[in-house]
N, C-alpha and C positions, 0 to 999 in steps of 0.2 A: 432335860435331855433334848438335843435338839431332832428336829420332826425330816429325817431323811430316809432317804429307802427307791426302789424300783415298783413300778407299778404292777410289776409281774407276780411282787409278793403282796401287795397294796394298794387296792382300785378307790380308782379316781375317786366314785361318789363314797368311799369311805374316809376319804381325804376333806371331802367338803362336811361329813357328818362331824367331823371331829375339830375341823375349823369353828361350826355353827356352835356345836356345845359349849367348846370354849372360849366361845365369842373372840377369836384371836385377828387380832389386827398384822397386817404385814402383808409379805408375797409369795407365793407360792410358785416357783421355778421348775420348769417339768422342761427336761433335755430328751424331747423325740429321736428317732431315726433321721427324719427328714428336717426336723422345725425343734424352735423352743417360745415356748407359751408361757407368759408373764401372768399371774391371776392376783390382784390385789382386796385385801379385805379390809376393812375397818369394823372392830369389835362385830364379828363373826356372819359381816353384812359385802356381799360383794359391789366392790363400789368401779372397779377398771379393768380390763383386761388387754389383753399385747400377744399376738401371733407373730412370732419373727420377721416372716416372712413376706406378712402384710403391708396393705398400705393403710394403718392405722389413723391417720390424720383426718380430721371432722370433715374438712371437704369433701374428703373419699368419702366417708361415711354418709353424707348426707345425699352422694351422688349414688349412692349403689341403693340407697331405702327412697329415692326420687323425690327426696325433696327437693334439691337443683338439679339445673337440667346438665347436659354432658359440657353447653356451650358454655353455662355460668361454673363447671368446675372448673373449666380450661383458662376462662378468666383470673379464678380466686387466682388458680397454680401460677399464673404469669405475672398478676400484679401484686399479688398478697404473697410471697412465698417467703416471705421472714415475717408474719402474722402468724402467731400462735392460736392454739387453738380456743382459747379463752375469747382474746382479741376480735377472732374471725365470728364466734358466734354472737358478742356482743352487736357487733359488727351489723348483721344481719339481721338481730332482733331491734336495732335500733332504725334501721332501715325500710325494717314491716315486712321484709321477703317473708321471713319464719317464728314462729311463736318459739316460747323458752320452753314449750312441752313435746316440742317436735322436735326440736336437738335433744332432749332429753330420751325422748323414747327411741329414737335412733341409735344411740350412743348404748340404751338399753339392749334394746335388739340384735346391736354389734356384738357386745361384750358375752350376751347371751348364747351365741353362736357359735363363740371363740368356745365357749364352756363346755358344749351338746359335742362340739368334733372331740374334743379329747374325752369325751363318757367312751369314743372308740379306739381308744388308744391302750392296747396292751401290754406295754413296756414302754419304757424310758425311766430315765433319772431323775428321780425330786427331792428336792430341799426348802423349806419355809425358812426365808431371810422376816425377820421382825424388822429390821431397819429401811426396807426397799419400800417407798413410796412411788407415785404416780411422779413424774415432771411436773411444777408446778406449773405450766401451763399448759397442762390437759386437762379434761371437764370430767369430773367422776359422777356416779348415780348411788341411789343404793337400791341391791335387789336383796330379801330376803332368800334363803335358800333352800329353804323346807319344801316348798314345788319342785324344785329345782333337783333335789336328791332324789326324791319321788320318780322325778322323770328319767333320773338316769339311773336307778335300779330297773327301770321298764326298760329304758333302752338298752339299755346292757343285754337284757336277757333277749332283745329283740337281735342283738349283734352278735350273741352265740350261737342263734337259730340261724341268722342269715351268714355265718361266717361256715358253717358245718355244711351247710346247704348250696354255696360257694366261695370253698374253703382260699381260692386263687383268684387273682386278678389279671393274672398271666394267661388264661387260657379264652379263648375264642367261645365265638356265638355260629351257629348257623339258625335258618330258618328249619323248623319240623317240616320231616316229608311226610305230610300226612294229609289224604283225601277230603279233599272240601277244607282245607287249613287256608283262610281266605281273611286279612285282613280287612274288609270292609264291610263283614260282619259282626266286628267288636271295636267296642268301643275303647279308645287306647286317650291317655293321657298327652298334654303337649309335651309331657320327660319323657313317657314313651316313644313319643313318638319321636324324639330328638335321637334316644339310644336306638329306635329301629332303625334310623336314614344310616346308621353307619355298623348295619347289621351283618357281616361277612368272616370267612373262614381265615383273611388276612390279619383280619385287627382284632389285639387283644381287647380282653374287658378295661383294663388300665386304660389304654390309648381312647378305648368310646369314653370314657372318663373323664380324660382331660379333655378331651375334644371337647365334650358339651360342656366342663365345667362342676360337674358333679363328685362329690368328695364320697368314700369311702363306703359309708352306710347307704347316700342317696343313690349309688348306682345299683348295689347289692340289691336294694328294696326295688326298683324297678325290674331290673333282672330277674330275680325269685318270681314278681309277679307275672313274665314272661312265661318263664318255667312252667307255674302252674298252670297256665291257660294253656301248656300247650305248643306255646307259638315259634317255642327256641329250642333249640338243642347246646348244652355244653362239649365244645370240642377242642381236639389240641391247634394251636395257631398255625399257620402256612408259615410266619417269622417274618412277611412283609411288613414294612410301617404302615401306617396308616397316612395314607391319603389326604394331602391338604391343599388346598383350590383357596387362595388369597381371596377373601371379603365373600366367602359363601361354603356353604359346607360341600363334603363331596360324596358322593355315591359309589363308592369300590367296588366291586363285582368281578367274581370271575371270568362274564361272561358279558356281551350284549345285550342279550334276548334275557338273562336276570336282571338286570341292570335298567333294562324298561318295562320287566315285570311290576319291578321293587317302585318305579317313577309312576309308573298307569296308578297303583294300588295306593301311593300317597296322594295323587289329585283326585281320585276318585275319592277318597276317604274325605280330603279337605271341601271337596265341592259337597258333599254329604250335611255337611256343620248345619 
Protein backbone atom coordinates (compact mmCIF):
# COMPACT_ATOMS: atom_id res chain seq x y z
CA UNK A 1 0.00 0.00 0.00
CA UNK A 2 1.60 2.93 -0.93
CA UNK A 3 2.59 5.55 2.23
CA UNK A 4 0.36 8.91 1.09
CA UNK A 5 -1.91 11.04 3.17
CA UNK A 6 -1.88 14.95 4.59
CA UNK A 7 -0.12 15.86 7.67
CA UNK A 8 -3.18 17.13 9.13
CA UNK A 9 -4.26 13.35 9.65
CA UNK A 10 -0.33 12.21 9.91
CA UNK A 11 2.50 14.14 11.80
CA UNK A 12 5.53 14.53 10.50
CA UNK A 13 7.59 12.56 13.36
CA UNK A 14 5.25 9.80 12.95
CA UNK A 15 6.28 9.58 9.40
CA UNK A 16 9.97 9.26 10.35
CA UNK A 17 8.92 6.57 13.12
CA UNK A 18 7.57 4.53 10.51
CA UNK A 19 10.25 5.26 7.91
CA UNK A 20 12.97 4.17 10.93
CA UNK A 21 11.03 0.71 11.80
CA UNK A 22 11.02 -0.10 8.43
CA UNK A 23 14.23 0.79 7.63
CA UNK A 24 12.73 2.05 4.11
CA UNK A 25 14.82 3.47 1.57
CA UNK A 26 13.41 6.22 -0.93
CA UNK A 27 11.90 9.96 -0.52
CA UNK A 28 9.64 11.41 1.24
CA UNK A 29 7.79 14.31 -0.78
CA UNK A 30 5.77 16.79 1.50
CA UNK A 31 3.81 19.55 -0.75
CA UNK A 32 3.61 22.80 1.83
CA UNK A 33 1.54 25.79 1.42
CA UNK A 34 4.39 27.74 0.71
CA UNK A 35 7.43 25.11 -0.15
CA UNK A 36 7.87 21.31 -1.03
CA UNK A 37 10.70 19.44 0.88
CA UNK A 38 12.58 16.50 -0.57
CA UNK A 39 13.66 14.04 2.62
CA UNK A 40 15.78 11.00 1.35
CA UNK A 41 16.42 7.77 3.22
CA UNK A 42 18.48 4.90 2.81
CA UNK A 43 17.36 1.62 4.76
CA UNK A 44 15.62 3.84 7.40
CA UNK A 45 18.82 6.12 7.87
CA UNK A 46 18.41 9.77 6.56
CA UNK A 47 21.16 10.43 4.27
CA UNK A 48 19.72 14.04 1.99
CA UNK A 49 17.33 16.58 2.16
CA UNK A 50 15.91 19.48 -0.38
CA UNK A 51 13.80 22.64 0.58
CA UNK A 52 12.39 23.95 -2.80
CA UNK A 53 13.00 26.89 -2.31
CA UNK A 54 16.46 26.80 -1.17
CA UNK A 55 19.80 27.30 -2.31
CA UNK A 56 20.72 23.84 -1.55
CA UNK A 57 24.18 23.69 -3.23
CA UNK A 58 27.55 22.78 -1.00
CA UNK A 59 28.80 26.23 -1.66
CA UNK A 60 25.79 27.77 -0.19
CA UNK A 61 26.03 25.41 2.56
CA UNK A 62 29.41 25.77 3.40
CA UNK A 63 28.91 29.56 3.33
CA UNK A 64 25.87 29.84 5.60
CA UNK A 65 27.90 27.20 8.53
CA UNK A 66 31.30 29.71 7.76
CA UNK A 67 33.28 27.37 6.51
CA UNK A 68 34.14 29.77 3.35
CA UNK A 69 34.02 33.20 3.45
CA UNK A 70 31.22 35.27 1.39
CA UNK A 71 34.38 36.26 -1.00
CA UNK A 72 35.48 32.45 -1.65
CA UNK A 73 31.40 31.69 -2.29
CA UNK A 74 31.29 34.47 -4.86
CA UNK A 75 34.25 32.91 -6.43
CA UNK A 76 33.24 29.05 -6.32
CA UNK A 77 29.50 30.75 -8.00
CA UNK A 78 31.64 32.51 -10.86
CA UNK A 79 34.37 30.14 -11.70
CA UNK A 80 32.99 26.79 -10.52
CA UNK A 81 29.33 27.02 -11.70
CA UNK A 82 29.11 23.76 -13.73
CA UNK A 83 31.11 21.95 -10.78
CA UNK A 84 29.09 19.56 -8.98
CA UNK A 85 28.72 19.21 -5.84
CA UNK A 86 30.84 16.08 -5.46
CA UNK A 87 33.57 17.92 -7.70
CA UNK A 88 33.71 21.22 -5.61
CA UNK A 89 34.27 19.29 -2.35
CA UNK A 90 36.82 17.00 -3.57
CA UNK A 91 38.09 20.17 -4.91
CA UNK A 92 38.52 21.68 -1.66
CA UNK A 93 39.63 18.83 0.41
CA UNK A 94 42.26 18.30 -2.12
CA UNK A 95 43.37 21.94 -1.79
CA UNK A 96 43.65 21.76 2.23
CA UNK A 97 40.82 24.86 2.50
CA UNK A 98 38.50 21.96 4.34
CA UNK A 99 38.60 18.59 5.90
CA UNK A 100 36.11 15.65 4.51
CA UNK A 101 34.52 16.07 8.26
CA UNK A 102 33.66 19.55 7.79
CA UNK A 103 31.67 19.09 4.57
CA UNK A 104 30.22 16.27 6.22
CA UNK A 105 28.90 17.80 9.17
CA UNK A 106 27.69 20.90 7.43
CA UNK A 107 25.83 18.96 4.95
CA UNK A 108 24.62 17.25 8.25
CA UNK A 109 23.53 20.30 10.00
CA UNK A 110 21.77 21.55 6.60
CA UNK A 111 19.79 18.60 6.16
CA UNK A 112 19.09 18.55 9.77
CA UNK A 113 17.35 21.87 9.75
CA UNK A 114 15.49 21.19 6.62
CA UNK A 115 14.02 18.20 8.97
CA UNK A 116 13.31 20.38 12.63
CA UNK A 117 11.24 23.24 10.07
CA UNK A 118 8.80 20.76 8.90
CA UNK A 119 8.46 18.97 12.81
CA UNK A 120 6.23 22.75 12.35
CA UNK A 121 4.48 22.12 9.62
CA UNK A 122 0.74 21.16 10.05
CA UNK A 123 -0.58 20.36 6.77
CA UNK A 124 0.50 19.64 3.51
CA UNK A 125 0.65 16.61 1.07
CA UNK A 126 2.93 13.53 1.22
CA UNK A 127 3.79 10.68 -0.74
CA UNK A 128 6.96 8.19 -0.26
CA UNK A 129 8.37 7.69 -3.83
CA UNK A 130 10.98 4.30 -3.32
CA UNK A 131 12.44 5.12 -6.79
CA UNK A 132 13.56 9.04 -5.93
CA UNK A 133 17.14 9.22 -5.20
CA UNK A 134 19.51 12.02 -4.42
CA UNK A 135 21.30 13.48 -7.99
CA UNK A 136 24.35 11.62 -8.32
CA UNK A 137 26.35 14.50 -7.79
CA UNK A 138 25.14 15.63 -4.47
CA UNK A 139 27.07 14.42 -1.28
CA UNK A 140 24.74 12.31 1.19
CA UNK A 141 25.50 11.64 5.00
CA UNK A 142 23.82 9.26 7.29
CA UNK A 143 21.96 10.35 10.42
CA UNK A 144 20.15 7.87 12.52
CA UNK A 145 16.68 9.01 13.51
CA UNK A 146 15.83 7.86 16.91
CA UNK A 147 17.16 11.61 18.36
CA UNK A 148 15.80 12.99 15.78
CA UNK A 149 11.94 11.73 16.67
CA UNK A 150 12.78 12.26 20.17
CA UNK A 151 13.32 15.77 19.34
CA UNK A 152 10.32 16.32 17.36
CA UNK A 153 7.75 14.75 19.55
CA UNK A 154 9.37 17.81 22.09
CA UNK A 155 9.11 20.19 19.46
CA UNK A 156 5.80 19.54 18.56
CA UNK A 157 4.37 19.80 21.85
CA UNK A 158 6.63 22.90 22.18
CA UNK A 159 4.77 24.45 18.76
CA UNK A 160 1.17 23.65 20.19
CA UNK A 161 2.10 25.67 23.32
CA UNK A 162 3.70 28.43 21.25
CA UNK A 163 1.02 28.32 18.58
CA UNK A 164 -2.10 28.65 21.29
CA UNK A 165 -0.11 31.37 22.86
CA UNK A 166 0.36 33.02 19.49
CA UNK A 167 -2.18 31.57 17.54
CA UNK A 168 -1.25 34.57 14.39
CA UNK A 169 1.58 35.98 12.78
CA UNK A 170 -0.59 38.64 11.46
CA UNK A 171 -0.90 40.51 14.32
CA UNK A 172 1.47 43.43 15.89
CA UNK A 173 3.64 43.92 18.86
CA UNK A 174 3.78 46.95 21.02
CA UNK A 175 5.91 47.82 23.91
CA UNK A 176 3.97 47.31 27.61
CA UNK A 177 2.83 50.42 29.34
CA UNK A 178 4.03 49.59 32.40
CA UNK A 179 5.88 51.62 35.30
CA UNK A 180 9.58 51.03 35.56
CA UNK A 181 9.13 48.67 32.06
CA UNK A 182 12.89 49.68 31.10
CA UNK A 183 14.92 47.72 28.77
CA UNK A 184 18.30 48.14 30.26
CA UNK A 185 17.42 46.24 33.16
CA UNK A 186 17.15 42.91 31.39
CA UNK A 187 18.98 41.11 29.88
CA UNK A 188 17.62 40.28 26.29
CA UNK A 189 19.34 37.93 23.68
CA UNK A 190 20.99 39.13 20.25
CA UNK A 191 17.29 37.39 18.51
CA UNK A 192 15.79 39.61 20.88
CA UNK A 193 17.22 42.01 20.48
CA UNK A 194 17.00 42.00 16.53
CA UNK A 195 12.84 41.38 17.03
CA UNK A 196 12.90 44.41 19.48
CA UNK A 197 14.69 47.06 16.90
CA UNK A 198 11.68 46.38 14.80
CA UNK A 199 9.12 46.45 17.74
CA UNK A 200 5.95 48.77 16.49
CA UNK A 201 2.13 48.87 16.10
CA UNK A 202 2.82 49.15 12.13
CA UNK A 203 4.56 45.80 11.54
CA UNK A 204 3.18 42.54 11.73
CA UNK A 205 4.92 39.53 13.55
CA UNK A 206 5.28 37.99 10.01
CA UNK A 207 7.05 41.07 8.58
CA UNK A 208 9.61 41.24 12.06
CA UNK A 209 10.09 37.72 10.78
CA UNK A 210 11.30 37.97 7.52
CA UNK A 211 12.96 41.10 8.41
CA UNK A 212 15.45 39.21 10.75
CA UNK A 213 15.19 35.97 8.96
CA UNK A 214 13.61 33.96 11.49
CA UNK A 215 11.34 30.91 10.53
CA UNK A 216 8.10 30.19 12.18
CA UNK A 217 8.94 28.57 15.54
CA UNK A 218 12.29 30.90 16.08
CA UNK A 219 10.15 34.07 16.06
CA UNK A 220 7.13 32.45 18.18
CA UNK A 221 9.95 31.32 20.92
CA UNK A 222 11.24 34.92 21.09
CA UNK A 223 7.95 36.59 21.16
CA UNK A 224 6.32 34.27 23.93
CA UNK A 225 9.62 35.00 25.84
CA UNK A 226 8.72 38.73 25.28
CA UNK A 227 5.37 38.05 26.57
CA UNK A 228 6.22 36.58 29.63
CA UNK A 229 8.77 39.23 30.80
CA UNK A 230 6.34 41.56 30.45
CA UNK A 231 7.91 43.59 27.79
CA UNK A 232 5.28 43.31 24.78
CA UNK A 233 1.88 43.63 24.22
CA UNK A 234 -0.07 41.60 21.29
CA UNK A 235 -2.11 43.92 19.34
CA UNK A 236 -4.15 44.34 16.05
CA UNK A 237 -1.61 45.96 13.17
CA UNK A 238 -2.05 49.78 11.89
CA UNK A 239 -1.77 47.62 8.06
CA UNK A 240 1.47 49.71 7.37
CA UNK A 241 4.46 47.57 5.84
CA UNK A 242 7.24 47.39 7.37
CA UNK A 243 9.87 49.78 6.92
CA UNK A 244 13.10 49.03 4.86
CA UNK A 245 16.24 51.27 4.90
CA UNK A 246 18.81 49.49 1.95
CA UNK A 247 22.13 47.76 3.99
CA UNK A 248 20.71 48.51 7.61
CA UNK A 249 17.80 47.91 9.50
CA UNK A 250 15.12 50.37 10.37
CA UNK A 251 13.48 51.86 13.44
CA UNK A 252 9.63 52.48 12.65
CA UNK A 253 7.96 54.55 15.24
CA UNK A 254 5.11 56.43 15.44
CA UNK A 255 6.56 59.01 16.69
CA UNK A 256 10.16 61.01 17.17
CA UNK A 257 10.50 61.10 20.79
CA UNK A 258 9.55 56.96 20.63
CA UNK A 259 11.78 56.50 18.15
CA UNK A 260 14.93 57.97 20.20
CA UNK A 261 13.40 56.40 23.30
CA UNK A 262 13.58 52.96 21.43
CA UNK A 263 17.73 54.34 19.95
CA UNK A 264 18.86 55.90 23.64
CA UNK A 265 17.72 52.29 25.22
CA UNK A 266 19.57 50.07 22.55
CA UNK A 267 23.05 52.01 22.93
CA UNK A 268 22.67 52.21 26.38
CA UNK A 269 21.99 48.31 26.56
CA UNK A 270 24.92 47.66 23.84
CA UNK A 271 27.34 50.06 25.73
CA UNK A 272 26.24 47.93 29.13
CA UNK A 273 27.85 44.30 27.26
Amino acid sequence: MPLKGNLRDFAFTQLLNLVNLARKTGSLIIDGSDDQAQITFKEGKLVYARMGKQDGSLASVLQRHKKISAAQYRTIKERGSQMSDKELGLLLINAGYLKQEDIILSLQQYFLGIVRQLFTWSEGIFHFDLGLMPPEDKITVRVSLENLIIEGVRQSKEWEQLTDEIPSLDMALKFADRPGNNLRNVNLSVEEWRVVSYINPKNTIRQISRATKMNDLEIRRVIYGLLQAGLVEIIRPEGVALAAVAGRQAFPSQNRDEQRSLVNRLINRIRSL
